[in-house]
C-alpha positions in Angstrom: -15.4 24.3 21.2 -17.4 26.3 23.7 -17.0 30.2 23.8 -15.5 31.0 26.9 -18.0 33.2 28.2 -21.7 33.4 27.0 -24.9 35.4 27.8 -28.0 33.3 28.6 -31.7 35.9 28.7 -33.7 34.9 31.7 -37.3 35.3 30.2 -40.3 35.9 33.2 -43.8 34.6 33.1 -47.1 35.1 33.6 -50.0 32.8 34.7 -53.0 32.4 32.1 -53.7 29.7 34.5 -53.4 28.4 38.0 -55.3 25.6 39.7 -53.9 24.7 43.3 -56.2 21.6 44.9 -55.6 20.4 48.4 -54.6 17.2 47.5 -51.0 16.4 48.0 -48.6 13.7 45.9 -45.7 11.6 47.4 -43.6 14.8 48.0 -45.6 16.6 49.6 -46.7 19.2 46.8 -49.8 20.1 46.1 -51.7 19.0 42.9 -51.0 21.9 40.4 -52.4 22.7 37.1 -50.8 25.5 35.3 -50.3 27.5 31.9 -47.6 30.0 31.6 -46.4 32.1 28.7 -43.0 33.5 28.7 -42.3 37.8 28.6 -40.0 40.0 27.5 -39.3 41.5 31.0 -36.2 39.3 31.5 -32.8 39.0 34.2 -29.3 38.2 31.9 -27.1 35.6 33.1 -23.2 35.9 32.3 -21.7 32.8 32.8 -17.8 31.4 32.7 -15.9 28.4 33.1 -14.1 29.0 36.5 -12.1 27.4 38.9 -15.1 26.9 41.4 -18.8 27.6 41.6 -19.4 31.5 42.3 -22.9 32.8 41.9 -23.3 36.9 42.1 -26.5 38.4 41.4 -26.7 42.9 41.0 -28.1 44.3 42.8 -27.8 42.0 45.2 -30.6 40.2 46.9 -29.3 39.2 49.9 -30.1 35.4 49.3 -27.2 33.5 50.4 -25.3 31.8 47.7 -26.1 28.1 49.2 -29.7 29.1 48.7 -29.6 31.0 45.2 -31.7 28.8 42.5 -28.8 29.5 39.9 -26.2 28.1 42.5 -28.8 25.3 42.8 -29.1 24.4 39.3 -25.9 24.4 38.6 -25.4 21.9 41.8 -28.2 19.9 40.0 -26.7 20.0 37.0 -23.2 18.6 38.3 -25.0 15.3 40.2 -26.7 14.8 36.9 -23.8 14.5 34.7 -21.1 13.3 37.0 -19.1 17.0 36.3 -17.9 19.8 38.7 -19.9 22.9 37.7 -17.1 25.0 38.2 -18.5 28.8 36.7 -18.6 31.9 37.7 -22.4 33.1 36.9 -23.3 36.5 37.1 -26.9 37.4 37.3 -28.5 41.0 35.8 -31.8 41.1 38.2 -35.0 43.2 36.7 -37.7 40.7 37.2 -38.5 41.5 40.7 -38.2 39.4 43.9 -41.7 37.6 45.5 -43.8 38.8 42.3 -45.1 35.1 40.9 -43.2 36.4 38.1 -40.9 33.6 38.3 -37.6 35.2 38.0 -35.5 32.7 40.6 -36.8 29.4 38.4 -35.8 31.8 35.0 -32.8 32.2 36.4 -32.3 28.4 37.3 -33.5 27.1 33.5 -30.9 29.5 32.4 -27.8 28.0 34.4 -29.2 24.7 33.2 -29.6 26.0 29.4 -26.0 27.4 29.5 -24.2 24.5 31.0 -25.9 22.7 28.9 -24.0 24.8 26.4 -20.7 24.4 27.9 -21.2 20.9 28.5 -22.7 20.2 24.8 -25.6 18.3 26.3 -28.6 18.0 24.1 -31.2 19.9 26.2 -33.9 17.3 25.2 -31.8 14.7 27.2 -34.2 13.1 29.7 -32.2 13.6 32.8 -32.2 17.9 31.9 -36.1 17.4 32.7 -35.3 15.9 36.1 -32.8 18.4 36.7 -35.2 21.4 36.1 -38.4 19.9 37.9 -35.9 18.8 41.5 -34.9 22.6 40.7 -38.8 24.1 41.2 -42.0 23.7 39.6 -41.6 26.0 37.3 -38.3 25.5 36.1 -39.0 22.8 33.2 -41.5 25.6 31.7 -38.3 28.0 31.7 -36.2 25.9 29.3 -39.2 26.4 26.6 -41.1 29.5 27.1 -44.5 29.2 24.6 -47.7 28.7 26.1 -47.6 25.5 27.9 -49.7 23.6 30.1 -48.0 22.0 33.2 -50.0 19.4 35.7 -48.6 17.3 38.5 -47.1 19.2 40.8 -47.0 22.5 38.1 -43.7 20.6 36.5 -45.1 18.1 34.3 -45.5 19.6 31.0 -48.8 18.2 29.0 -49.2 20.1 26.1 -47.5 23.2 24.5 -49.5 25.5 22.1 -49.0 28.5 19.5 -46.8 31.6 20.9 -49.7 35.0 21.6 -46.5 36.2 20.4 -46.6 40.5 21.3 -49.8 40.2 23.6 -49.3 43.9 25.3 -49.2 43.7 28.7 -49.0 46.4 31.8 -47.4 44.5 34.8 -48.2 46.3 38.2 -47.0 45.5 41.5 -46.9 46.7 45.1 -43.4 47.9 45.7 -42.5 46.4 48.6 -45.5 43.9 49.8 -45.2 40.6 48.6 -46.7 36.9 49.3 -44.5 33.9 49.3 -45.1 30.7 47.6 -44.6 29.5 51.3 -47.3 31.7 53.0 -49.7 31.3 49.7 -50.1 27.4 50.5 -50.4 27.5 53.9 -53.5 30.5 53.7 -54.9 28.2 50.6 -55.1 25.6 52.9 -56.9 27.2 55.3 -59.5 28.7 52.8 -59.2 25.7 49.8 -60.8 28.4 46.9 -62.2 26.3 44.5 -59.8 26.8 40.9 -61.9 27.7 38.3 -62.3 25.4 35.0 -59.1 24.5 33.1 -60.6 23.3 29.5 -62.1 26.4 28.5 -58.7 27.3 27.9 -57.0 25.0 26.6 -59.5 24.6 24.1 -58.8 28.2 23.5 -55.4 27.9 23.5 -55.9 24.7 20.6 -57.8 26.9 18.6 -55.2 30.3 18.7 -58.5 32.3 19.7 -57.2 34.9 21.2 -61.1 36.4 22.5 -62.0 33.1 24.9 -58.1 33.1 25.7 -58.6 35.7 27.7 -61.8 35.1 28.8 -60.9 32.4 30.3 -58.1 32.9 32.5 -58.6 32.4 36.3 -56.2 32.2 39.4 -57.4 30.7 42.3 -54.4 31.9 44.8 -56.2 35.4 43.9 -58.4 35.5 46.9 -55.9 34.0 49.7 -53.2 36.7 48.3 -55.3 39.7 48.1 -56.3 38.8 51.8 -53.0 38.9 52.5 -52.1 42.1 50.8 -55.3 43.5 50.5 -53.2 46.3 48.0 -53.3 43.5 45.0 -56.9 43.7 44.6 -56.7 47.6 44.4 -54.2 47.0 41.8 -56.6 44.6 40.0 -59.5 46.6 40.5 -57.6 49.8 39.6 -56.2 47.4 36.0 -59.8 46.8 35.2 -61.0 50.0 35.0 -58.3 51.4 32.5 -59.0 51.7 28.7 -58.1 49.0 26.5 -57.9 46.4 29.0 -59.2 43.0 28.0 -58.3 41.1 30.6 -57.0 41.2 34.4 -55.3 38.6 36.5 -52.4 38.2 38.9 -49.5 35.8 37.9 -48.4 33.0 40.4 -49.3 33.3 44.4 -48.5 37.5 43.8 -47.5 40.0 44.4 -48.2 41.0 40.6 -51.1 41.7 38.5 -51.2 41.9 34.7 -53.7 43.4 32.3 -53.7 42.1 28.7 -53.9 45.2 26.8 -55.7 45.9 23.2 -51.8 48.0 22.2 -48.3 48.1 23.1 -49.7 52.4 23.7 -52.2 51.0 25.8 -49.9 48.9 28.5 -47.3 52.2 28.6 -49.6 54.7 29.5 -51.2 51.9 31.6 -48.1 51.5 33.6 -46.9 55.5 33.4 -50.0 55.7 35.4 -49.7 53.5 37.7 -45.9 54.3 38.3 -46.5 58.3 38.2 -49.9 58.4 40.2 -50.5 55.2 41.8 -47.0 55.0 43.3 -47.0 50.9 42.4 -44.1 49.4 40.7 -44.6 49.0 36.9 -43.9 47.9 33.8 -45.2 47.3 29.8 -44.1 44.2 28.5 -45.3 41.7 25.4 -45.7 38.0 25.5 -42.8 36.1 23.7 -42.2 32.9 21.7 -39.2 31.5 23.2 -37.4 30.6 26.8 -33.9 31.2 27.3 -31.2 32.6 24.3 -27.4 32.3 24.5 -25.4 35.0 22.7 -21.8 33.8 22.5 -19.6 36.1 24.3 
């Protein structure tokens, strides 16, 4: 049987890639190409059988629970499988709110990765896949959490790849400026920023070489969000100058920037700096292997 209460890690991501083209398919979404990698920042969600559904998130966020993407997903995942998704879910928050980091579709994938636990449904069933992509675009690369690269609307996955398992990383952020997905797409439409090319890599993703990895990430939603919040590109530009920096992108439409970093010293001091004397939020985190865990309470 089941535990009665489990806890389900709520890994964030970054963007090695993002290609957003104006063309739109049968929903209404843009054509997106995309390959994320999970992190070790991560939100914890508690969950419990209950007598109803009751979504909580600390601190909270002020999103109402009807519009929560754990609330959501759970919903989902009742439809699906013909069940009341009666839990109480709990959710820790420290990936922070409108930062591309993708912490409301982590947060869903996790829902659907502990009901699925609950409900002892194989997550490789095909209807968890159409669960997690009518939950966001980002949500079927949440259930996995390696390297993977997502077309269609960004929830088709294509192709996973070898974990850059402990890939330093300093995370920077304005603290209170951020761009919605919303306002991202609507600017890109205006200025259509061509995205940049796609098989370098992926071929450098095949290979595991970790040198044109990096040298070939690109963003095009860069230019349209650093118009918007012209303090991302200080970020970046800041992130490029630092020693041991390899490589500098933001993740998602923003608000955050990442700088892959030669060692775990590297990212620390990197965001000690930019916490300390920048005033920017911050953060040191690695690359990870994996998506969601459970721990059995």
């Amino acid at each position: 049987m089941p535990a009665p209460f489990i806890m389900v890690t709520a890994p964030a991501k970054v963007n090695l890639y993002l290609g957003v083209y104006p063309e739109l398919d049968e929903r209404g979404y843009h054509r997106v190409d995309s390959v994320m990698t999970a992190i070790d920042l991560v939100d914890t969600v508690a969950m419990a059988p209950s007598d109803d559904l009751m979504v909580k998130m600390v601190p909270d966020a002020g999103v109402p629970m009807d519009d929560n993407s754990a609330a959501k997903a759970a919903r989902a995942m009742g439809a699906a499988f013909g069940r009341d998704p009666h839990f109480t879910i709990i959710i820790d928050k420290h990936i922070p709110a409108g930062s591309g980091l993708g912490g409301p579709s982590a947060d869903a994938a996790a829902v659907i990765m502990g009901i699925c636990h609950f409900w002892e449904i194989d997550p490789l069933d095909p209807r968890i896949d159409e669960v997690a992509r009518g939950c966001g675009a980002d949500v079927p690369f949440f259930l996995y959490g390696p390297p993977a690269y997502l077309s269609g609307g960004g929830d088709r996955m294509e192709e996973t790849f070898r974990p850059l398992t402990g890939t330093s990383l300093a995370l920077v952020k304005p603290w209170d400026a951020h761009v919605s997905s919303a306002e991202a797409y609507r600017l890109f439409d205006e200025a259509q920023p061509a995205a940049g090319p796609l098989e370098p890599l992926l071929d450098a993703l095949r290979r595991h070489d970790e040198t044109d990895i990096f040298a070939s990430l690109s963003n095009n939603l860069e230019p349209v969000a650093c118009a918007a919040v012209p303090e991302i590109a200080e970020i970046m530009a800041w992130l490029a100058e630092q020693p041991d920096v390899r490589a500098v992108r933001m993740t998602g439409s923003g608000s955050c920037a990442y700088a892959v970093c030669n060692t775990a010293m590297a990212a620390e001091k990197i965001a000690l700096a930019a916490l300390n004397e920048k005033n920017w939020w911050a953060q040191a985190a690695k690359m990870m292997e994996r998506g969601p865990y459970i721990a059995v309470g």
